[in-house]
C-alpha positions in Angstrom: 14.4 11.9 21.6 17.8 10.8 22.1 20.0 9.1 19.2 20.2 5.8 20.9 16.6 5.7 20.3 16.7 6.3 16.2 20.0 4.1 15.7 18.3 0.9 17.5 15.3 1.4 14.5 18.0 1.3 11.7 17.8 -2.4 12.2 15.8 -4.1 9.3 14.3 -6.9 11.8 13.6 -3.9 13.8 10.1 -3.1 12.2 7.4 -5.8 12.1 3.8 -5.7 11.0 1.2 -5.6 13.8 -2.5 -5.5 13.8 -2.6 -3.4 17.0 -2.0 0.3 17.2 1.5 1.5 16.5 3.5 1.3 20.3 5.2 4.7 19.2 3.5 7.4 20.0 4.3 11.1 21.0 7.7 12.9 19.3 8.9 9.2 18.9 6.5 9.0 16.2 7.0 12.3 15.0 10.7 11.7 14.7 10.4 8.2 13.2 7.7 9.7 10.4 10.5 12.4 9.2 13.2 9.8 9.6 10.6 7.9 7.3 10.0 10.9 5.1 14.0 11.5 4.2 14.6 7.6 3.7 11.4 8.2 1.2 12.4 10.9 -0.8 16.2 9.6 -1.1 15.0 6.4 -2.7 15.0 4.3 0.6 11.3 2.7 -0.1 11.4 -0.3 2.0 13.4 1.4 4.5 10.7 4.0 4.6 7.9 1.2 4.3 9.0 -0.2 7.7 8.7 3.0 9.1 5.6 3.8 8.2 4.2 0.8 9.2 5.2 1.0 12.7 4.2 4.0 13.4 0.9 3.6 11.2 1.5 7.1 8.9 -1.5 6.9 7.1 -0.1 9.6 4.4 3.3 7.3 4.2 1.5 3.7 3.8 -0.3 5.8 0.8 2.4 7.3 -0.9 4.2 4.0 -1.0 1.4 2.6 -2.3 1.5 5.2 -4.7 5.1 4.1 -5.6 4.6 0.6 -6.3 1.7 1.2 -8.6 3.7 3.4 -10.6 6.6 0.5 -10.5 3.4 -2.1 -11.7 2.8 -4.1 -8.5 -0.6 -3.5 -7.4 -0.6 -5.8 -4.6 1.9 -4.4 -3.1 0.1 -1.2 -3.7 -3.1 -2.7 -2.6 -1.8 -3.6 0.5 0.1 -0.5 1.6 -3.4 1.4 0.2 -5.4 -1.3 2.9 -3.5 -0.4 5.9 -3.3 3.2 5.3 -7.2 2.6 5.0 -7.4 4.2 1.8 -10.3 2.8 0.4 -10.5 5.3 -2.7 -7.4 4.0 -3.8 -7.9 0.7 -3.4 -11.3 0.5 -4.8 -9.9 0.4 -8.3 -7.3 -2.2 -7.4 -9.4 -4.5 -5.8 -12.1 -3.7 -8.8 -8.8 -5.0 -11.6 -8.2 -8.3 -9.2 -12.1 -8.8 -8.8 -12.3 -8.8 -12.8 -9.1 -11.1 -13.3 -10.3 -13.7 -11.0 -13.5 -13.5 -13.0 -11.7 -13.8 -16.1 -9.9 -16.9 -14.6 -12.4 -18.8 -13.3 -14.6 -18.3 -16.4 -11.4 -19.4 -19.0 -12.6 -22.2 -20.1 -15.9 -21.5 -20.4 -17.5 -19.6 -23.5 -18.1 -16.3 -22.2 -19.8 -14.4 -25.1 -17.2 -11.2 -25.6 -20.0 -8.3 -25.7 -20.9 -9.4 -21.9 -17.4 -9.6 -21.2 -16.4 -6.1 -23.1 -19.9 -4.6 -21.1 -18.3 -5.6 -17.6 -14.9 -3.8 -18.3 -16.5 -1.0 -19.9 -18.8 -0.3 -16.9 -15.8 -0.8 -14.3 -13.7 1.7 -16.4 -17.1 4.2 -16.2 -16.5 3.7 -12.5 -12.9 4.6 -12.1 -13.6 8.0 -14.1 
């Protein structure tokens, strides 16, 4: 892969989100996934996110997942975690929204707290 090829993908419009499968493909995508990799592991997250997403590097999408948990922003964890089609980390995420949307649509009403202490306990006995 020639040079030309990398610099043109340095651009941040360069990398959009596309439902289909990644039009890189071959040592292109080998190239762009190390690329991805170095920007990664020298802090470049969103650099590296772009990446990843274009090419579709399951293990990338995850690990930045990874990193914005750890930073406390599961959605954007959740959806890095979706398109890396990680479903064992996203389970728990999804689980947490699932029980805040409960707890919002139910704020108002009177909710008796053993029955709302028993559905956190059980989704906690899951996530073990």
């Amino acid at each position: 892969m020639n040079k030309k090829l990398l610099e043109k993908f340095d651009d941040q419009n360069a990398f959009i989100k596309v439902s289909k499968p990644s039009p890189v493909v071959g040592q292109d995508k080998v190239m762009l996934n190390r690329k991805a990799n170095q920007k990664f592991n020298e802090g470049d997250i969103e650099g590296a996110k772009r990446i990843f997403i274009t090419t579709g590097y399951s293990d990338g999408l995850s690990r930045t997942g990874d990193y914005y948990k750890s930073k406390d922003m599961p959605l954007e964890a959740l959806k890095m975690y979706w398109m890396a089609h990680d479903r064992n980390k996203a389970q728990p995420l999804i689980e947490k929204l699932a029980y805040l949307l409960q707890d919002i649509i139910h704020e108002n009403e009177d909710i008796p707290e053993e029955e709302a202490s028993s559905f956190q306990e059980e989704q906690e006995v899951k996530n073990e």
